[in-house]
PLY file of the C-alpha trace (Angstrom):
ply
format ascii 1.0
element vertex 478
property float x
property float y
property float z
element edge 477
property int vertex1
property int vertex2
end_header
1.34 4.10 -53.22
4.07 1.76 -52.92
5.85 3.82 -50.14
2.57 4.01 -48.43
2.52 -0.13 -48.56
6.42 -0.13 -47.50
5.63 2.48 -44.72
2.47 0.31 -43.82
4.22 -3.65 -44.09
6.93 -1.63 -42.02
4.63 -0.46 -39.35
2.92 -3.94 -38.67
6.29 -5.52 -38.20
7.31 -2.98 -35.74
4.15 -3.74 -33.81
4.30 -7.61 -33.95
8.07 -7.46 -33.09
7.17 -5.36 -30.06
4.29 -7.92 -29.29
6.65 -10.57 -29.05
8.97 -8.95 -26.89
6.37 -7.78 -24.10
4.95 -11.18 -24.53
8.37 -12.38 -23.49
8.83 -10.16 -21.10
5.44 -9.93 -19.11
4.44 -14.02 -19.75
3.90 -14.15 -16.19
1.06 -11.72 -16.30
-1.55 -12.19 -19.37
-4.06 -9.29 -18.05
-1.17 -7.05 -18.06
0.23 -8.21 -21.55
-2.79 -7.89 -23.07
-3.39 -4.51 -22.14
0.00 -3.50 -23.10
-0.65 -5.70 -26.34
-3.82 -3.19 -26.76
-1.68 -0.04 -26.39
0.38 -1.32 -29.02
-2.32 -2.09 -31.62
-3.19 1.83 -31.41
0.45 3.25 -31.69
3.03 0.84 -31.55
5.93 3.52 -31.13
4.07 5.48 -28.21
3.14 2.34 -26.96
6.33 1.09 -26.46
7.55 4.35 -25.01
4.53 4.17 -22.60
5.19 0.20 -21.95
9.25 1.44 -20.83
8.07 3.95 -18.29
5.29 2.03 -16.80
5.27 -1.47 -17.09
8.90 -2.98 -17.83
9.46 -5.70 -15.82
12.94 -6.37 -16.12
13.52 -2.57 -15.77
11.83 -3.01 -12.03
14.21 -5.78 -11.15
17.31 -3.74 -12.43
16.30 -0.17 -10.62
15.79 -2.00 -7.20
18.44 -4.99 -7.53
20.74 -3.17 -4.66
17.95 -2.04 -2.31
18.64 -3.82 1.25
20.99 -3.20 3.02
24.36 -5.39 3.80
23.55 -7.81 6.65
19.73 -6.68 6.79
18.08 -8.40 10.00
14.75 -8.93 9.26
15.48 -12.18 6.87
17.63 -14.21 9.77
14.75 -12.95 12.51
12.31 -14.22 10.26
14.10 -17.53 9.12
14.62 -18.40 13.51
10.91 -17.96 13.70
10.02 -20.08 11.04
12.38 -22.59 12.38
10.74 -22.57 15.95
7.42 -23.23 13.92
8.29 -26.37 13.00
9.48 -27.17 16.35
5.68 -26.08 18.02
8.09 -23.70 20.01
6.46 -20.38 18.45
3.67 -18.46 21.10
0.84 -17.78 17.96
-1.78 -19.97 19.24
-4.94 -18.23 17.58
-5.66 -21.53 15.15
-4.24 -23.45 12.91
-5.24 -20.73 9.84
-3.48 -18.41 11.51
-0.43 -19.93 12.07
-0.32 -21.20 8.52
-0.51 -17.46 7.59
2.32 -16.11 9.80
4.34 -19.20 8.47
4.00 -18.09 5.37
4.86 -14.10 6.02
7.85 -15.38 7.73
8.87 -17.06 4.49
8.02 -14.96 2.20
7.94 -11.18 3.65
10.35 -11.94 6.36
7.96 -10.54 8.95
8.61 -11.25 12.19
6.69 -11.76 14.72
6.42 -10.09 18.02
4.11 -10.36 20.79
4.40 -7.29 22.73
2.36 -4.81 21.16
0.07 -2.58 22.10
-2.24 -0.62 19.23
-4.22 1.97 19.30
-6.54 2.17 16.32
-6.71 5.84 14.77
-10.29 6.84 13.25
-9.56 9.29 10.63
-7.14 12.11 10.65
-8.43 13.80 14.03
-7.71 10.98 15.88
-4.00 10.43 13.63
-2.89 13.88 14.00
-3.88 14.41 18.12
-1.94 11.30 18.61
1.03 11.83 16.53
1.23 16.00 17.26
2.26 15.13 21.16
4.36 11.79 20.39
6.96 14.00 18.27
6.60 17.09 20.77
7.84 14.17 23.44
10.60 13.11 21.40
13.84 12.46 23.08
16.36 10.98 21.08
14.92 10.66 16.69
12.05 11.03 14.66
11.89 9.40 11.14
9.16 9.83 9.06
8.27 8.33 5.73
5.26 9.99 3.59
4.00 9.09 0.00
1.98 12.72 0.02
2.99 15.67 2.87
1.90 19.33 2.03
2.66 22.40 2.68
-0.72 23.70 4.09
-2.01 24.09 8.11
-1.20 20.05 9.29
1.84 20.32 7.35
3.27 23.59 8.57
2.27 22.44 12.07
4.48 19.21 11.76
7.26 20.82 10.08
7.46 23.52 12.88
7.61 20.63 15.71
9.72 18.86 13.76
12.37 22.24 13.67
11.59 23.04 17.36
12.63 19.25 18.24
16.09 19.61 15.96
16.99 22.53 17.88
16.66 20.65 20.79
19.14 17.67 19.37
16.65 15.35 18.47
17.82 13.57 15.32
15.33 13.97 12.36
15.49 11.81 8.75
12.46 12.49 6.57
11.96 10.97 3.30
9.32 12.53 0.72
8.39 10.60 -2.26
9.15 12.63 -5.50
5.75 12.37 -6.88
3.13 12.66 -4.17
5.38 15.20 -2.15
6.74 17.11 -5.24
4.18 20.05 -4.81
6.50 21.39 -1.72
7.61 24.77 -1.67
11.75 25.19 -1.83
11.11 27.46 1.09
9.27 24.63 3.05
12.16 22.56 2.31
15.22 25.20 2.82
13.81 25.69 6.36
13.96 22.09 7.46
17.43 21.69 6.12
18.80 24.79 7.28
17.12 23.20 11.53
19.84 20.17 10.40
17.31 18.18 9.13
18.23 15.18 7.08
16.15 15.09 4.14
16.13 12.36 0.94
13.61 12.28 -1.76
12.70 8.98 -2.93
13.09 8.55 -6.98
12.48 12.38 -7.60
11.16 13.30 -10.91
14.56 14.39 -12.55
14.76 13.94 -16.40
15.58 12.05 -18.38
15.93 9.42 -14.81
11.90 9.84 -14.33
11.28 7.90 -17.63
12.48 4.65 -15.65
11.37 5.33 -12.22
8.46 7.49 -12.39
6.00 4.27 -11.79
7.89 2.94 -8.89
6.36 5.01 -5.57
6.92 4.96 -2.39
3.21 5.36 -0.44
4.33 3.92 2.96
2.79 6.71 5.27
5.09 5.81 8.69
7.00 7.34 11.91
9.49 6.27 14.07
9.94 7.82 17.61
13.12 6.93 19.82
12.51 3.60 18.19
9.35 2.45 20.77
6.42 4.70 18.86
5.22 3.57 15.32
2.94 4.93 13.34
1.54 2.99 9.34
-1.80 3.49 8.01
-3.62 5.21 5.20
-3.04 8.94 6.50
-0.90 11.39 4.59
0.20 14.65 5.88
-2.19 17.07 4.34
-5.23 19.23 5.29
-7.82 17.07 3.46
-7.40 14.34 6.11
-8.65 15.99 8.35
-11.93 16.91 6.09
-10.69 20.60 5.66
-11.03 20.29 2.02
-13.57 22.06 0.38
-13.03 19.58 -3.17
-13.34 16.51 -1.10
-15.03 17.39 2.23
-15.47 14.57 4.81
-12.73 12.39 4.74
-13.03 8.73 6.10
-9.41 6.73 6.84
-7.51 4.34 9.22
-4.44 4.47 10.95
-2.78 2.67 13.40
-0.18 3.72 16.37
2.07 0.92 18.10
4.24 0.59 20.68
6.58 -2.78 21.17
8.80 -4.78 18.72
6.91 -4.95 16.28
8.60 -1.12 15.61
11.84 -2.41 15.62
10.29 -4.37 11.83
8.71 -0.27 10.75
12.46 1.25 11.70
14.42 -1.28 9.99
11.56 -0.71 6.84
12.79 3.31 7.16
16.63 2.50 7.19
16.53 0.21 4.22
14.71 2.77 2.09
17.30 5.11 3.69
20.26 2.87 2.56
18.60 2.86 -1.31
19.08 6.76 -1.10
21.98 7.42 0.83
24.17 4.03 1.26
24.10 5.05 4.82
23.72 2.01 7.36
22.34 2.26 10.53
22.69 -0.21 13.46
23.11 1.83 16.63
21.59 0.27 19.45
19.85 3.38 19.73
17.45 2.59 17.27
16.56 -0.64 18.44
15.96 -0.13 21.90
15.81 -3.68 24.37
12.29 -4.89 24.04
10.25 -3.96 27.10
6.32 -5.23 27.80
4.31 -2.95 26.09
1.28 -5.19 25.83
0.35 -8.79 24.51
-0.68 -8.31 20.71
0.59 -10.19 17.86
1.84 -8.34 15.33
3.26 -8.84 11.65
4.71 -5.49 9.82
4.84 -6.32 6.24
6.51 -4.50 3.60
5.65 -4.97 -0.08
7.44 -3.75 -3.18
9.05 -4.00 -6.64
12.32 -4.57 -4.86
10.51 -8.20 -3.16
10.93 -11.96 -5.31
7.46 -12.11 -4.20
4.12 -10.42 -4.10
3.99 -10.68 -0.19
0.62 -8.01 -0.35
-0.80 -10.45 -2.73
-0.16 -13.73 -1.49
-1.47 -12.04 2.27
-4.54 -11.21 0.97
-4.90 -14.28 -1.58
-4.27 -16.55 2.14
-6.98 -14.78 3.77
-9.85 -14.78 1.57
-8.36 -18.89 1.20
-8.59 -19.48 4.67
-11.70 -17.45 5.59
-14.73 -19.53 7.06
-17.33 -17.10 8.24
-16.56 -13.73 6.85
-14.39 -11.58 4.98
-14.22 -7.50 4.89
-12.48 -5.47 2.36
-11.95 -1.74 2.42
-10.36 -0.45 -0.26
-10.55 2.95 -1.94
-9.21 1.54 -5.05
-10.36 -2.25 -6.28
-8.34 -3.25 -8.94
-7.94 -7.06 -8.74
-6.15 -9.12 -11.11
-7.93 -12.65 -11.63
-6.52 -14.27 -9.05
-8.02 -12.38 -6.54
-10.91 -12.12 -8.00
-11.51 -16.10 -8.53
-10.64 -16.21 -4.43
-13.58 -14.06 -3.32
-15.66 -15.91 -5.73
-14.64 -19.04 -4.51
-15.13 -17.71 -0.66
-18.76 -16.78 -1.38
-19.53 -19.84 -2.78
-18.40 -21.38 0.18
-20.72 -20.01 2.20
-18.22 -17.09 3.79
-20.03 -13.93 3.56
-17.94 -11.41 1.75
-18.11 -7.49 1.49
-16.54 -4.99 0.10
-16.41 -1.14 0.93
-15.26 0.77 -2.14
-15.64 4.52 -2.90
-19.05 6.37 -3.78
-17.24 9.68 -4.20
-13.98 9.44 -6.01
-10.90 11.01 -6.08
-9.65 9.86 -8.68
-12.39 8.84 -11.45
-10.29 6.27 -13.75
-9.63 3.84 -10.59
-13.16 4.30 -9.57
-14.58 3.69 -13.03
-12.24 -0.11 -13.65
-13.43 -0.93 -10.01
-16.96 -1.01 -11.14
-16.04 -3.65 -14.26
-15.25 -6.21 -11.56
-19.21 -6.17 -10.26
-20.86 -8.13 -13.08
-18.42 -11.30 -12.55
-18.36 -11.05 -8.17
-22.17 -9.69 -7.39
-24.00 -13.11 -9.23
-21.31 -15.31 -6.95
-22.76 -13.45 -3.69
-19.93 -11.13 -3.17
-21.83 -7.85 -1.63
-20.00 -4.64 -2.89
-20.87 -1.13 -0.93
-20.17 2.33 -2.35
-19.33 4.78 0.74
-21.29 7.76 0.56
-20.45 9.78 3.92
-17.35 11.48 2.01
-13.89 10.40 0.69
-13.45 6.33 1.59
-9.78 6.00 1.86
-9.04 3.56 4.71
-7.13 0.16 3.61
-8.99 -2.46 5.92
-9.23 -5.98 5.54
-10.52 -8.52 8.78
-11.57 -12.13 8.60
-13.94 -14.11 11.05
-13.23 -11.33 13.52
-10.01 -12.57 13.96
-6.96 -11.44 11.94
-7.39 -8.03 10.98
-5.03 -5.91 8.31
-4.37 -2.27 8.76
-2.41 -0.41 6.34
-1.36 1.72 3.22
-2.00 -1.35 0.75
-5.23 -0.71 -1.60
-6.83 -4.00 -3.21
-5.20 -3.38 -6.04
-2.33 -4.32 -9.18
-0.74 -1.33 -8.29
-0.28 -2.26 -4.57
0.66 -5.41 -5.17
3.26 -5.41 -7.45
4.57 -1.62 -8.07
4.17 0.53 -5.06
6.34 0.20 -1.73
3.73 -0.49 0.61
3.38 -1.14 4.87
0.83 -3.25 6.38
0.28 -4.50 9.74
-1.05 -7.91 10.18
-3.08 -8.41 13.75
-4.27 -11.69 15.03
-6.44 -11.70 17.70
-10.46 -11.16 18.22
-10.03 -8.29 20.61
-8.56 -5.65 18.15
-10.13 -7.45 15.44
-13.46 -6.65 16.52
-12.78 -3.07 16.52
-11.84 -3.03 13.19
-15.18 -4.90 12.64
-17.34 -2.38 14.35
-15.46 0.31 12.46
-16.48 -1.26 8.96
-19.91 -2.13 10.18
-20.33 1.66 10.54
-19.00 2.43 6.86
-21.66 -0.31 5.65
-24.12 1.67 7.35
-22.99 4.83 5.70
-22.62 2.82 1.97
-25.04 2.31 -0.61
-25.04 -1.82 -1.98
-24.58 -1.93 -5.16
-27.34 -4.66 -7.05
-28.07 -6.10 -10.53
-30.60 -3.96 -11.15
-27.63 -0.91 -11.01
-25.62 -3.31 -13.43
-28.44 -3.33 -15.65
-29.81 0.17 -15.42
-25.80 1.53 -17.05
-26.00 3.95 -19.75
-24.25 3.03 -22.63
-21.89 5.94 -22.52
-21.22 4.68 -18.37
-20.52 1.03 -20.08
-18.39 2.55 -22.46
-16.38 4.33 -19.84
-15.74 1.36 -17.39
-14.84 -0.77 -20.82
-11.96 1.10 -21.31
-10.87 1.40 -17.79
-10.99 -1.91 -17.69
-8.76 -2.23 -20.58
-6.38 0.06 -18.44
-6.85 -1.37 -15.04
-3.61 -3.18 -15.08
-1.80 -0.48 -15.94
-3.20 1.94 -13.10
0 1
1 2
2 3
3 4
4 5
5 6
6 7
7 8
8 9
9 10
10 11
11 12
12 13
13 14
14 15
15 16
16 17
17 18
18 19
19 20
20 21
21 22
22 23
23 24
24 25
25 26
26 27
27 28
28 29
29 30
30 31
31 32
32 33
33 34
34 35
35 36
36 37
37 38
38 39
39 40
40 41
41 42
42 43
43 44
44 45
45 46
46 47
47 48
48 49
49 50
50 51
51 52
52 53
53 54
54 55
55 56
56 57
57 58
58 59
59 60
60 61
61 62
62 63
63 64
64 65
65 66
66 67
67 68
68 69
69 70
70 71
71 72
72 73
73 74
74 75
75 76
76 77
77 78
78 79
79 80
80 81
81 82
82 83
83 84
84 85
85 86
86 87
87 88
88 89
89 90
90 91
91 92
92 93
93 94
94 95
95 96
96 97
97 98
98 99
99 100
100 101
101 102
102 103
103 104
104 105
105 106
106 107
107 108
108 109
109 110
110 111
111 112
112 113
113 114
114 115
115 116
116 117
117 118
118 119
119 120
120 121
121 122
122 123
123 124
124 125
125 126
126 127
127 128
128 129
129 130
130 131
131 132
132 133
133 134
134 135
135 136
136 137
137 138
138 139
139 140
140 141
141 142
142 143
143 144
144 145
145 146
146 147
147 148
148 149
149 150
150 151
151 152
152 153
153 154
154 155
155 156
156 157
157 158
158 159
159 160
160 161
161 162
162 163
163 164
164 165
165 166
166 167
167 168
168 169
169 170
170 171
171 172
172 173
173 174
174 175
175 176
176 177
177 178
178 179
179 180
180 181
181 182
182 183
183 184
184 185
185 186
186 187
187 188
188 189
189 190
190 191
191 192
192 193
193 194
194 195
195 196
196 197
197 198
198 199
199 200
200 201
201 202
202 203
203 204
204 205
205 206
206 207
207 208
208 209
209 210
210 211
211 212
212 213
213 214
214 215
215 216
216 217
217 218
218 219
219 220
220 221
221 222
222 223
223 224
224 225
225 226
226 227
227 228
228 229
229 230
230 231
231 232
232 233
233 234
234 235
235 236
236 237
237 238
238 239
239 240
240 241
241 242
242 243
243 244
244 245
245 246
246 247
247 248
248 249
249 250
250 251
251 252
252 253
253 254
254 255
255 256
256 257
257 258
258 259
259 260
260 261
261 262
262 263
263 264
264 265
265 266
266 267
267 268
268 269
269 270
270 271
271 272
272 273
273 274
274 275
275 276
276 277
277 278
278 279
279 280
280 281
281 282
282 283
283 284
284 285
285 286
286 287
287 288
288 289
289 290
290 291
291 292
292 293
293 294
294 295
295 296
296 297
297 298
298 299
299 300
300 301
301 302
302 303
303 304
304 305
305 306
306 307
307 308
308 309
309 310
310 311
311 312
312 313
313 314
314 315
315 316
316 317
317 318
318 319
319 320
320 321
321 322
322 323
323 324
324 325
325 326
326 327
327 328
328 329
329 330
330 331
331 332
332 333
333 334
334 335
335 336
336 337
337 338
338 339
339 340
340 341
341 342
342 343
343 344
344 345
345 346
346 347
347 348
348 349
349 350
350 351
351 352
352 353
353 354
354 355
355 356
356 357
357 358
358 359
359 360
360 361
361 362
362 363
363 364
364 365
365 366
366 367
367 368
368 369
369 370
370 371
371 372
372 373
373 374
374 375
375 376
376 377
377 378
378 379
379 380
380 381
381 382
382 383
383 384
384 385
385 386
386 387
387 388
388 389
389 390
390 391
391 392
392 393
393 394
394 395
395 396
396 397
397 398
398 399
399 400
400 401
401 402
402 403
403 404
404 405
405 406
406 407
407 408
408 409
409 410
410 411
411 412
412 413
413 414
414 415
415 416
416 417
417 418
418 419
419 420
420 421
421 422
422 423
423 424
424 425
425 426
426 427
427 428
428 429
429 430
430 431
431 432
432 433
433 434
434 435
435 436
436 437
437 438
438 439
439 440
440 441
441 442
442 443
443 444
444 445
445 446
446 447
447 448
448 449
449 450
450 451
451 452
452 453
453 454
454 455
455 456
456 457
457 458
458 459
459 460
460 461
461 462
462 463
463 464
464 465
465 466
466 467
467 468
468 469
469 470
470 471
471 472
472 473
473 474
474 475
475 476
476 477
């Protein structure tokens, strides 16, 4: 009995010694301590264990602390910019909202921003793949591609055999898989594209004991670079299913977008700094930056977000556009995880007056995210925030536009996740013109959605209510 006691006054200290440390650690984020707090109350050792893989801050800051490269450019671009916007000498003219946001991506993102652009917005993977397909079979000098998921199935096979053909032509090709959503590939796959003189990197591959501290931290950027002029970033892997081939998943609804201009010299110099975290190699050959050339007249941000960032630049992105918003705002998002933040800004829009929607999944593919998106709907639908379930097939496009102005395409969910773990690419497009069709693309997923309405909040089973509870409780850890 009295080793029971011991074992049990031994136990408790454990946990509240634990408690104190995450508290100290993760005091900048109380929905995330408390959830770890939670985890901790149920096992504190496996907790803990858990809480080191997945949620350590300082670990983050330590695993990413030599990321950029020496004498990266997009910081001394960014800082010129922001000093010609204090001298009125900068060429956004849009309005005054949308200066203020560019300002602040140039401060904290170091995005630049470049003028002549020309997109070409990709519906779904039919569109992606026609484009992309003859842009690397017109390659004449590199191809680098950067892919959270690429499989070895039809799509991928076809890519990797282009990609071989090109190599054996001279073409220079770097391609970096991440080590999670990549890690089904075939050695075979792999050998082949090697033994073409491929370059090939994996980023943090799961290799024990290493995966206990990196297995969180993913790469899903999904973007190519061709002879530095062609860019591709969006929310399409390379795999059969987005091109609605998959009998699990069927129709499969995404974005992606393809530019041309300099606003692909900001997606190469993304791809070499990842490179330099896995090689050390630095790349500044003129070759890769070819002399800007008028490709069109669209402003363009490229934004990359990450653990290896001071700042949330997603988050504060998104945070200054629901802010700034005055007619409407336009979220599509497979995965709606927001912390409170975010959620206090679209309440705060609707109440306003700004019309806010969001698109979310009907059909999941993943059911925890799908089930902790649904706890959100009881605190946004009484403020007037209109929430849509998709119901045509998979919703995995990353779409956010306000007033039909600024519109964001990219691989960035509305989520914790994207915000603050994942290495992420976004373009930011201001303008009505391109805008618009981003508009008219999400009017058409509305029309395929079902709204969501307080009579479905109250109609939950108690098992369903029981369900989203505790994916709630784990929603900042997903």
């Amino acid at each position: 009995m009295i080793k029971l006691i011991k074992l049990m006054i031994g136990s408790a200290l454990l946990a509240l010694s634990l408690a104190l440390l995450i508290i100290c650690l993760e005091k900048k984020n109380p929905e995330k301590t408390a959830a770890w707090l939670s985890f901790l109350a149920l096992n504190p050792l496996l907790g803990m264990m858990i809480y080191l893989v997945f949620g350590c801050t300082p670990l983050k800051k330590s695993l990413f602390r030599s990321k950029h490269m020496p004498g990266e450019q997009l910081p001394a671009l960014a800082h010129q910019q922001k000093q010609a916007f204090s001298e009125n000498e900068i060429y956004i003219q849009e309005s005054i909202d949308a200066k203020g946001l560019s300002r602040l991506l140039l401060g904290k993102a170091f995005a630049p921003l470049s003028r002549n652009n020309s997109l070409t917005l990709l519906h779904n993977g039919d569109a992606k793949f026609a484009a992309l397909l003859e842009d690397l079979e017109k390659a004449q000098d590199h191809i680098h591609m950067e892919y959270y998921i690429f499989h070895d199935d039809a799509i991928g096979r076809r890519v990797q055999q282009i990609l071989i053909r090109k190599a054996g032509e001279g073409i220079k090709i770097r391609l970096m898989f991440d080590g999670l959503g990549s890690r089904s590939l075939a050695k075979n796959f792999l050998r082949e594209l090697r033994a073409a003189g491929i370059e090939l990197q994996w980023f943090l591959p799961l290799r024990f004991p290493r995966a206990f501290l990196t297995l969180n931290y993913r790469n899903h950027r999904k973007l190519v670079v061709i002879d530095g002029r062609i860019g591709y970033l969006g929310g399409i892997n390379i795999g059969d299913e987005y091109l609605s081939r998959s009998a699990k998943y069927g129709f499969w609804r995404d974005t992606h977008l393809r530019l041309e201009g300099t606003s692909v010299h900001t997606i190469q110099e993304t791809f070499f700094n990842d490179w330099y975290y896995l090689t050390g190699e630095i790349h500044r050959d003129p070759r890769y930056f070819p002399k800007e050339r008028e490709d069109g007249e669209m402003l363009v941000q490229i934004i990359g977000g990450g653990p290896d960032s001071h700042y949330e630049s997603i988050k504060e992105l998104f945070f200054t556009m629901l802010s700034t918003a005055q007619k409407e705002i336009v979220v599509t998002t497979p995965y709606f995880i927001p912390d409170e933040s975010m959620i206090m800004a679209l309440k705060t829009a609707a109440s306003r007056g700004v019309a806010v929607k969001i698109i979310l999944q009907g059909k999941p593919d993943h059911k925890l995210p799908y089930l902790a998106s649904s706890s959100y709907f009881r605190d946004l639908i009484p403020s007037g925030v209109e929430i849509y379930r998709y119901q045509k097939g998979i919703l995995h496009s990353k779409v956010l536009t306000v007033d039909q102005e600024i519109g964001v395409v990219g691989s960035a969910n509305f989520d914790i996740r994207s915000f603050q773990i994942d290495f992420e690419l976004s373009a930011v497009i201001f303008g009505s013109d391109f805008a618009e069709k981003l508009v008219r693309d999400q009017e058409q997923d509305l029309q395929d959605s079902l709204q969501i309405t307080q009579q479905d909040l109250q109609s939950r089973t108690p098992l369903l209510s029981l369900q989203i509870a505790l994916a709630r409780l784990l929603s900042p850890l997903l």
